[in-house]
DOSE-687404 format. One record per atom (N, C-alpha, C, CB): residue number from 1; atom name; chain; x, z negated, y; residue in one letter. Coordinates in nm, 3 decimals. Glycine has a CB too. Layout:
n:atom:chain:east:up:north:res
NUM:CA:A:X:Z:Y:A $
...
//
This chain:
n:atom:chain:east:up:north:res
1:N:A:9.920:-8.963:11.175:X $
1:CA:A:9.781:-8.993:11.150:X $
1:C:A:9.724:-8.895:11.048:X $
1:CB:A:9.701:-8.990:11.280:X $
2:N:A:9.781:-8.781:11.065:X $
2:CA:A:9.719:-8.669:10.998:X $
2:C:A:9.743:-8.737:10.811:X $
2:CB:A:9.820:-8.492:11.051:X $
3:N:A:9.913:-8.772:10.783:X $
3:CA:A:9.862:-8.794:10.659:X $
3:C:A:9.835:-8.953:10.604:X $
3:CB:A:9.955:-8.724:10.573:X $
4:N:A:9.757:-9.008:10.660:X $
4:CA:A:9.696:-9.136:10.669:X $
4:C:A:9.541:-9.052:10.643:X $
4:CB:A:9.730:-9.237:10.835:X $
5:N:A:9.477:-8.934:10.742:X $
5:CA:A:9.411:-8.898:10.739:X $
5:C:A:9.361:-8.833:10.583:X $
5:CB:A:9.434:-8.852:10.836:X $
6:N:A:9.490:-8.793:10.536:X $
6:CA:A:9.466:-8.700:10.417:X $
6:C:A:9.457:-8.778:10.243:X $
6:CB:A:9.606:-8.587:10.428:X $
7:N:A:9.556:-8.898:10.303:X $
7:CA:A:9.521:-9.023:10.158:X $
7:C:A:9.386:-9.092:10.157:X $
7:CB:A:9.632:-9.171:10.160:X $
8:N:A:9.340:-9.128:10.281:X $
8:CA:A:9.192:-9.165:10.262:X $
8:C:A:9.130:-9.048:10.213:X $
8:CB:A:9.119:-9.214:10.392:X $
9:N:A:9.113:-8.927:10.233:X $
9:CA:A:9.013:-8.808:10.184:X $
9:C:A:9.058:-8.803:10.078:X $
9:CB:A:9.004:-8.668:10.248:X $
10:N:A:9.166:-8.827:10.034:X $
10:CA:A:9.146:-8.796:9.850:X $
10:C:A:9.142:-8.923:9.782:X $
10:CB:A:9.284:-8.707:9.768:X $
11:N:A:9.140:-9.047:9.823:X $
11:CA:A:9.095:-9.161:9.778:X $
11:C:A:8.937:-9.188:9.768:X $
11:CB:A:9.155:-9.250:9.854:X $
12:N:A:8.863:-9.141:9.876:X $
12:CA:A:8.760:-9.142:9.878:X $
12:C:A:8.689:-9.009:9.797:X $
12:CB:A:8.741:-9.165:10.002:X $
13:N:A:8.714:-8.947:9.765:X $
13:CA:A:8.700:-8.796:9.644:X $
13:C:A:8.713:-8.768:9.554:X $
13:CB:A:8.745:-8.709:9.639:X $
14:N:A:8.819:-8.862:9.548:X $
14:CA:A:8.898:-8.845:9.400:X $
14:C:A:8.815:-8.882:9.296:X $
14:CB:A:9.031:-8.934:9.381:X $
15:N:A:8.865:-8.810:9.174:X $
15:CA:A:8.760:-8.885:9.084:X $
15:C:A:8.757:-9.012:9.026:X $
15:CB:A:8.742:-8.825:8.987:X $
16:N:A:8.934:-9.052:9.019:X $
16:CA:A:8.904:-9.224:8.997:X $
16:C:A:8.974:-9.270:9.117:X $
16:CB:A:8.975:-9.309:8.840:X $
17:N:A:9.014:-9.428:9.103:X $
17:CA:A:9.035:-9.514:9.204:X $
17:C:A:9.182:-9.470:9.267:X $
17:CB:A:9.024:-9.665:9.149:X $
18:N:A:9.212:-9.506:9.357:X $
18:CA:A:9.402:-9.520:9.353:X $
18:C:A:9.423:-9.592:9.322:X $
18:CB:A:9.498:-9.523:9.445:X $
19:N:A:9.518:-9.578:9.280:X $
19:CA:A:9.642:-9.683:9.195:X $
19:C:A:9.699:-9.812:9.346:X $
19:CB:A:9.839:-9.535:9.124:X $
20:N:A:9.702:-9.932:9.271:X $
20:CA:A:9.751:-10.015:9.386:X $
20:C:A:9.856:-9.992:9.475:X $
20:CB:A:9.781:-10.121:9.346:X $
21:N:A:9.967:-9.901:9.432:X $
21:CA:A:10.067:-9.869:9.505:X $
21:C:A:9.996:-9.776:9.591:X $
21:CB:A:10.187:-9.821:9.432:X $
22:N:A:9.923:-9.683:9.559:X $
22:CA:A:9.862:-9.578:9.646:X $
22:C:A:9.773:-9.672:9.789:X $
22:CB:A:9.741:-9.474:9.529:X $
23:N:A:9.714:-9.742:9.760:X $
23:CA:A:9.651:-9.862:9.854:X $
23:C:A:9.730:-9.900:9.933:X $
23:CB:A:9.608:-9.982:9.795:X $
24:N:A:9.831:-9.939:9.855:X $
24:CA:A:9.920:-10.024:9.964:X $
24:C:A:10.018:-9.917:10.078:X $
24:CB:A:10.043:-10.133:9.860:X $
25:N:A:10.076:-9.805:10.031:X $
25:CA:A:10.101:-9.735:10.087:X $
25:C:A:10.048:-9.706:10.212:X $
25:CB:A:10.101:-9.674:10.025:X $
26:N:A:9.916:-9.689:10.192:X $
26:CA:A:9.803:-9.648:10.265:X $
26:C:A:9.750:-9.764:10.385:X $
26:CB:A:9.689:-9.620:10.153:X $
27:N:A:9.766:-9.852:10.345:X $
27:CA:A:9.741:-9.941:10.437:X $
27:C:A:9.888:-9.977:10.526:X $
27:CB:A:9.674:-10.063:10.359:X $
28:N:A:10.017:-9.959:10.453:X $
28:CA:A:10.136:-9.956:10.551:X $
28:C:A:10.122:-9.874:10.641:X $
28:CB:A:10.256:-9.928:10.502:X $
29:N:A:10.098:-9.718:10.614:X $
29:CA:A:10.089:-9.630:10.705:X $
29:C:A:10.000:-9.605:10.772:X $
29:CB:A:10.112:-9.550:10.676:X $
30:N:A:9.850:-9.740:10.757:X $
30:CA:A:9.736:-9.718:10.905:X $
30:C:A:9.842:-9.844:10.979:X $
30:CB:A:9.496:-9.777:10.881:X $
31:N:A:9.910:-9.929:10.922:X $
31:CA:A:9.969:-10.037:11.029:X $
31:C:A:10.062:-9.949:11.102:X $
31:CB:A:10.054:-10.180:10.962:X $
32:N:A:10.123:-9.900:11.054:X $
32:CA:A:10.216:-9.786:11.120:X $
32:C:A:10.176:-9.688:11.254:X $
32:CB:A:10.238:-9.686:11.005:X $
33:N:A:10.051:-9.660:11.174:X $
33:CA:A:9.977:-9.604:11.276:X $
33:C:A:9.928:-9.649:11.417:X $
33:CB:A:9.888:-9.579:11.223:X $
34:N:A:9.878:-9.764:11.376:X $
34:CA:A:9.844:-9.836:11.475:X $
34:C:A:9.939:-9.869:11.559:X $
34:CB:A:9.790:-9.931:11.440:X $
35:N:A:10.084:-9.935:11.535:X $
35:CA:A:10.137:-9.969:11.581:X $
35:C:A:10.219:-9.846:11.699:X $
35:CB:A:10.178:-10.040:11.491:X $
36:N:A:10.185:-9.756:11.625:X $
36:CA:A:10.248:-9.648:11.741:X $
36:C:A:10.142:-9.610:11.843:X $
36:CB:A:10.303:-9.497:11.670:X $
37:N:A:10.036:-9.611:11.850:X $
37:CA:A:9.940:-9.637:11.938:X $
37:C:A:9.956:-9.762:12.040:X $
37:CB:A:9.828:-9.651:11.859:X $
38:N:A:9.987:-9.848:11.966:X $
38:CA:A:9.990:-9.975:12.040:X $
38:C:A:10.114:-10.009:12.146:X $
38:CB:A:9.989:-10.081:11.934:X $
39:N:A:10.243:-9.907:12.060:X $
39:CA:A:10.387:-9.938:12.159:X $
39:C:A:10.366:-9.921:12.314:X $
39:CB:A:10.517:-9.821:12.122:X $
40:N:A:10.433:-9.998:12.372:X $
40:CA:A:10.406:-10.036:12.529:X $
40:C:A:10.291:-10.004:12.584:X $
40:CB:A:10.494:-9.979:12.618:X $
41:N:A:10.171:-10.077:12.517:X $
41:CA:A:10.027:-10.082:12.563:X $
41:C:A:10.021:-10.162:12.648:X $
41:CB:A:9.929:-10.112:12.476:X $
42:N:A:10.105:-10.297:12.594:X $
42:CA:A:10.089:-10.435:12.673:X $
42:C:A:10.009:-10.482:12.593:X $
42:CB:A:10.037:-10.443:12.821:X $
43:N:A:9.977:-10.627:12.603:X $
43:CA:A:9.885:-10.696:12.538:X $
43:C:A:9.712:-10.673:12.558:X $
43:CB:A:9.926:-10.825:12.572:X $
44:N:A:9.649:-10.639:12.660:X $
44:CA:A:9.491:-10.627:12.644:X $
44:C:A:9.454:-10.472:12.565:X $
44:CB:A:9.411:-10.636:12.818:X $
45:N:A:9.507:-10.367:12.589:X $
45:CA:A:9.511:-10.266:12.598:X $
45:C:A:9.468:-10.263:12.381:X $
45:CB:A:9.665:-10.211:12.695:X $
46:N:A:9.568:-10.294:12.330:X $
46:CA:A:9.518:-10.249:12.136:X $
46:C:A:9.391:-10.381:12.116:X $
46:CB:A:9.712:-10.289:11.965:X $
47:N:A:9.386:-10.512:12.179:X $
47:CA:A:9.280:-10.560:12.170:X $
47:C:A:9.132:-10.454:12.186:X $
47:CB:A:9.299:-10.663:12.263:X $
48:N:A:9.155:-10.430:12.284:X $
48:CA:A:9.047:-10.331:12.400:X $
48:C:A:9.039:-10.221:12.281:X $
48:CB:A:9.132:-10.254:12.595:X $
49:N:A:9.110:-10.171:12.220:X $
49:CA:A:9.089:-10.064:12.145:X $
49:C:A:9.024:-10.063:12.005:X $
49:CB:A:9.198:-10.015:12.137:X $
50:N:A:9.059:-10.220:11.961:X $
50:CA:A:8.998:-10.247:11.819:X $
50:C:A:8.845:-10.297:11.881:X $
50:CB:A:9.098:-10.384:11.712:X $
51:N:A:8.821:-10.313:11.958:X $
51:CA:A:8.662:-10.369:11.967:X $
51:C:A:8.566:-10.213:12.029:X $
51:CB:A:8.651:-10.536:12.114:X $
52:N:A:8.457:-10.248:11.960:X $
52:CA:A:8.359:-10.086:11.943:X $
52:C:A:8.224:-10.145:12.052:X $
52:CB:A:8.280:-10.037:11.712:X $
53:N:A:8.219:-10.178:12.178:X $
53:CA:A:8.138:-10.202:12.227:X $
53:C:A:7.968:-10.181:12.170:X $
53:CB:A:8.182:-10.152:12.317:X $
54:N:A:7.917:-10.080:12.094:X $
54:CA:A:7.890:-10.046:12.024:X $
54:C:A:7.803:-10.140:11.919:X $
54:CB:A:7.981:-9.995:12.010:X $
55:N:A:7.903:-10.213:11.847:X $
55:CA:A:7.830:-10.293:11.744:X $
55:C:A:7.787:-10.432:11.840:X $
55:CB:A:7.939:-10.331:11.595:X $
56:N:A:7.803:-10.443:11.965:X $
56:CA:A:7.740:-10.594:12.020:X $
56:C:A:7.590:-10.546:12.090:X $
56:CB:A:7.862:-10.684:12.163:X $
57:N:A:7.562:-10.436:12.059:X $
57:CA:A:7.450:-10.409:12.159:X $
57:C:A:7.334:-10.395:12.023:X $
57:CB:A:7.478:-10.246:12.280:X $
58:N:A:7.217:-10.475:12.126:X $
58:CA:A:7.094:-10.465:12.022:X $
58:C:A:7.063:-10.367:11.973:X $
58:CB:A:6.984:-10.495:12.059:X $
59:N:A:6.997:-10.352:11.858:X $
59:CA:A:6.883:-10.257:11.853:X $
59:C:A:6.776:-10.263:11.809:X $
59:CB:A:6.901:-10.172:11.811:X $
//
């Protein structure tokens, strides 16, 4: 996570864009990420985790 953590901070800083390979990289290794979070969760459990209770409540 940490360097998933560290390509977004210099994508978002940097002074120009990333390069598409840099993107894509980046998005392999949040699926990556995720997916190791997710190993033997079972099925409700990474659902349950992508939803932010949060954004359904009024304000």
């Amino acid at each position: 996570m940490r360097e998933l953590a560290e390509r977004v901070d210099r994508a978002v800083f940097a002074p120009r864009q990333p390069s598409e390979p840099e993107v894509e990289a980046a998005w392999a290794l949040s699926d990556a990420v995720l997916a190791e979070r997710d190993e033997g969760a079972g099925r409700v459990r990474p659902l349950l985790a992508r939803l932010n209770p949060a954004s359904l409540a009024r304000r």
